[in-house]
C-alpha positions in Angstrom: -44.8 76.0 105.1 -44.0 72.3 104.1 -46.4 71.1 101.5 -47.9 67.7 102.7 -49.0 65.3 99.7 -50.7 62.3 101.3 -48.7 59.2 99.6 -52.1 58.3 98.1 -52.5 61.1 96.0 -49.0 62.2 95.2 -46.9 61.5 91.9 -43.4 61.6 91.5 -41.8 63.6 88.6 -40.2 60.1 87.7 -43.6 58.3 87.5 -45.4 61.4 85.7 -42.4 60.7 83.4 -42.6 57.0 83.4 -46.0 57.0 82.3 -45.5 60.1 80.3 -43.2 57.8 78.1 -45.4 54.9 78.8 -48.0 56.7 77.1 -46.1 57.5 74.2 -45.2 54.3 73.0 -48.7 52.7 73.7 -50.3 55.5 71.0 -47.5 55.1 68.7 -47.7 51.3 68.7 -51.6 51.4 68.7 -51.4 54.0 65.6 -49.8 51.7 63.7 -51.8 48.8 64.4 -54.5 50.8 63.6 -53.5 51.6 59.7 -53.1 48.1 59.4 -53.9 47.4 56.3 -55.4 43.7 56.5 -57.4 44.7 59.8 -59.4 47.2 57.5 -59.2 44.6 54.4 -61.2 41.8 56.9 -63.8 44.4 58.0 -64.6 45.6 54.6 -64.6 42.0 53.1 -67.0 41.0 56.3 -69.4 44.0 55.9 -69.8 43.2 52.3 -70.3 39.4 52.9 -73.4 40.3 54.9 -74.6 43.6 52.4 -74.5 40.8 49.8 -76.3 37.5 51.4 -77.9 39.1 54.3 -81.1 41.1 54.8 -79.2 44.7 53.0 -80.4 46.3 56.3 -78.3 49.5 57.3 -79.0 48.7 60.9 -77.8 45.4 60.2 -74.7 46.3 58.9 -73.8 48.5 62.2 -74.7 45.9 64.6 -72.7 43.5 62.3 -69.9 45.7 62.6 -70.0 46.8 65.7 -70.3 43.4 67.2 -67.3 42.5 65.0 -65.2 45.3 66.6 -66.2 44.3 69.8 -65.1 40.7 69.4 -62.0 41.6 68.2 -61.5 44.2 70.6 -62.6 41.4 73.5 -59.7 38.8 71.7 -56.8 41.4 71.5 -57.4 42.7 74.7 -57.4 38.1 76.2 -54.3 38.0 73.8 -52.6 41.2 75.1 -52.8 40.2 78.9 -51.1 36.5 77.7 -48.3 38.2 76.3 -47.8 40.6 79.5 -47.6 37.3 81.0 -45.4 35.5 79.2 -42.6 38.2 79.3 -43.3 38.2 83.3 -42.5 34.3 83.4 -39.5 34.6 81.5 -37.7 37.6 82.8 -36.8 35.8 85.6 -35.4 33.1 84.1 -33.5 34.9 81.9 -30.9 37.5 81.9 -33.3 39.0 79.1 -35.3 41.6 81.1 -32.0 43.9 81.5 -32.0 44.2 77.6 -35.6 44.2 76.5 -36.6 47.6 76.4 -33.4 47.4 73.5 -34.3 44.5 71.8 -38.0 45.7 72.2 -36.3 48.8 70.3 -34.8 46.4 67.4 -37.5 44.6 67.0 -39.3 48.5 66.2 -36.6 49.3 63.8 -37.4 45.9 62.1 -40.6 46.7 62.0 -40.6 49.9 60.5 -38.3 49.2 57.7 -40.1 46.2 56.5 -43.4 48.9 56.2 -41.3 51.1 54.6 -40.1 48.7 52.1 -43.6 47.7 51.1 -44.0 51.0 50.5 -41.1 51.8 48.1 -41.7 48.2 46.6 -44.7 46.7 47.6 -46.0 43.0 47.1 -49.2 41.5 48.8 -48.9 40.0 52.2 -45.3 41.1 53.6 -43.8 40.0 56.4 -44.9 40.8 59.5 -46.7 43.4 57.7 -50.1 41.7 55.9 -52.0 38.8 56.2 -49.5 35.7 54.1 -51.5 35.0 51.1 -52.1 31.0 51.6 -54.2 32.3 54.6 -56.5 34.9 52.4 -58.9 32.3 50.4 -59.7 30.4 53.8 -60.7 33.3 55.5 -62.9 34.8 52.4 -64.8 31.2 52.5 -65.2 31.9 56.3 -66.9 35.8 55.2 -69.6 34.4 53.0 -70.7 31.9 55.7 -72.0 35.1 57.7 -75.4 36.6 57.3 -75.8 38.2 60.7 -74.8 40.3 63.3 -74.6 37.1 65.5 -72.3 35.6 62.9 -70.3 38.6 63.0 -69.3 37.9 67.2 -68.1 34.6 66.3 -66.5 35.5 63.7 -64.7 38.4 65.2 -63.3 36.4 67.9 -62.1 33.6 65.5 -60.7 35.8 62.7 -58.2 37.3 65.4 -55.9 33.9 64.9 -55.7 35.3 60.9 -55.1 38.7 62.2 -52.1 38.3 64.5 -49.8 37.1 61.7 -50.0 41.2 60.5 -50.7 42.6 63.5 -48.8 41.0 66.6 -45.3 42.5 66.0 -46.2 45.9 67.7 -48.8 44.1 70.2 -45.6 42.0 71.3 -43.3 45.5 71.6 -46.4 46.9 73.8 -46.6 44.2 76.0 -42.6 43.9 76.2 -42.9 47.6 77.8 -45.9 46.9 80.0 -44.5 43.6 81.5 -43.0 45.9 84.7 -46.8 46.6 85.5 -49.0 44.0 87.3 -51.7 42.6 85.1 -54.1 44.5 86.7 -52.4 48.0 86.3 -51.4 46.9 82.6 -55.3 46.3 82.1 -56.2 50.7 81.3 -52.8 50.0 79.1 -54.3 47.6 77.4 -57.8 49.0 76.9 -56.3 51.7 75.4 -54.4 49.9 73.1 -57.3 48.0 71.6 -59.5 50.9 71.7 -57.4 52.7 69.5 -56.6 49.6 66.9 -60.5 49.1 66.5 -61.2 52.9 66.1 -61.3 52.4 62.2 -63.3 49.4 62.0 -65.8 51.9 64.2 -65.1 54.7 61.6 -65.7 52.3 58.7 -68.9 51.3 60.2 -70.2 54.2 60.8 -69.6 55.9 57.4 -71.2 52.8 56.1 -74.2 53.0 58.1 -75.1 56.9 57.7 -74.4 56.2 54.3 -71.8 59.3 54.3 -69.6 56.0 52.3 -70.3 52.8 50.5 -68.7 49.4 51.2 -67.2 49.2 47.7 -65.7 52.7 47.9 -64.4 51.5 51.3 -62.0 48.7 49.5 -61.4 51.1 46.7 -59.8 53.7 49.2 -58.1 51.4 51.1 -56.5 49.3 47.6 -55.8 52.9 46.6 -54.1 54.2 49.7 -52.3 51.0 50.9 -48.6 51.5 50.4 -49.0 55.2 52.3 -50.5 53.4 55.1 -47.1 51.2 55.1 -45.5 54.6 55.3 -47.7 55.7 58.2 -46.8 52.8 60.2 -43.0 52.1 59.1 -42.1 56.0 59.8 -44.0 55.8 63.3 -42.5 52.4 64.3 -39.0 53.0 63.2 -39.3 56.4 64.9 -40.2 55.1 68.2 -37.4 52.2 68.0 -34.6 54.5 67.5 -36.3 56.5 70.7 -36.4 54.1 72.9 -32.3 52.6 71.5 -31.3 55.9 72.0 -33.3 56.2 75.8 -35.4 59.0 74.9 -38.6 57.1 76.0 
């Protein structure tokens, strides 16, 4: 007997694949977002701004940091759905949509070997890679302005234009590859994305608040462990350029 699969509920082996690969390159690009090093530097250097002038409450510091993952979460997510966009306006108007999965790949490949070289021979605030140093002493004086949790929202949402200098090369590869999806069907994409780039400011938190770490500990890991984090991301990121050259995703 014919099996009958009503059009609603049936998947093709070339969409299971499509999104297959789709979901490939949205963890990969997310993982390295997510051992960024200057997204964890900001947290740290936030939670410590309100240990130090605020009311030293543990449940402080969660709902500081939780409502600072949420802003930036909120942000990325606003910032995410403009780029979509912004490939969708110009691929018609350009013959660039029949090469941009490949220069999508390039720009991975760049990517990767500028983490890579930070970690062979690192210097603070790399290209594409960290925060540039001229930004780093107005955003501390922006840190110690914040005593609350409340300060922490606002500040979430408005630290994200110090952020994307170090973070948006692999947001902009993420929403090259989603720009064949409507906005609406990019959206679980995107949540995804973002949910996995704020996982370690959650971590971090957490730790913090159950005391199972201390803030200064925090920046003392993360100082210690920075150029394998460069690693992490450049081996990921050049990885998945090469795979997606090459057609393998």
């Amino acid at each position: 007997m014919e099996n009958f699969c009503p059009s609603s509920s049936c998947v093709s082996p070339e969409t299971a694949i499509s999104q297959g690969s789709t979901l490939a390159k949205v963890l990969s690009l997310a993982a390295v977002d997510a051992v960024n090093p200057c997204s964890l530097a900001v947290l740290s250097l936030m939670l410590l701004a309100i240990w130090t002038l605020g009311s030293k409450k543990r449940v402080d510091l969660l709902l500081a940091g939780l409502a600072f993952a949420f802003s930036v979460f909120t942000m990325y997510l606003f910032y995410g759905l403009l780029i979509i966009k912004f490939f969708q306006i110009i691929g018609p108007l350009t013959n660039i949509r029949v090469f941009l999965h490949k220069i999508l790949g390039f720009l991975a490949i760049i990517l990767g070997v500028l983490n890579i070289k930070d970690f062979v021979c690192y210097k603070p605030g790399g290209l594409l890679t960290e925060m540039p140093m001229f930004l780093r002493p107005k955003l501390q004086n922006f840190f110690f302005k914040v005593t609350s949790p409340k300060g922490a929202l606002w500040l979430g949402a408005f630290v994200t234009l110090f952020l994307l200098p170090c973070t948006i090369g692999p947001y902009i590869i993420c929403g090259g590859i989603l720009c064949d999806f409507s906005l609406l069907k990019a959206l679980p994409w995107l949540l995804l994305y973002n949910l996995i780039f704020i996982l370690p400011m959650l971590l971090i938190t957490l730790f913090c608040y159950f005391g199972i770490t201390r803030l200064e500990n925090v920046s003392e890991w993360r100082e210690k462990n920075i150029k394998k984090f460069h690693l992490i991301a450049g081996l990921i990121i050049f990885g998945l350029g090469i795979a997606m050259i090459a057609g393998w995703v």
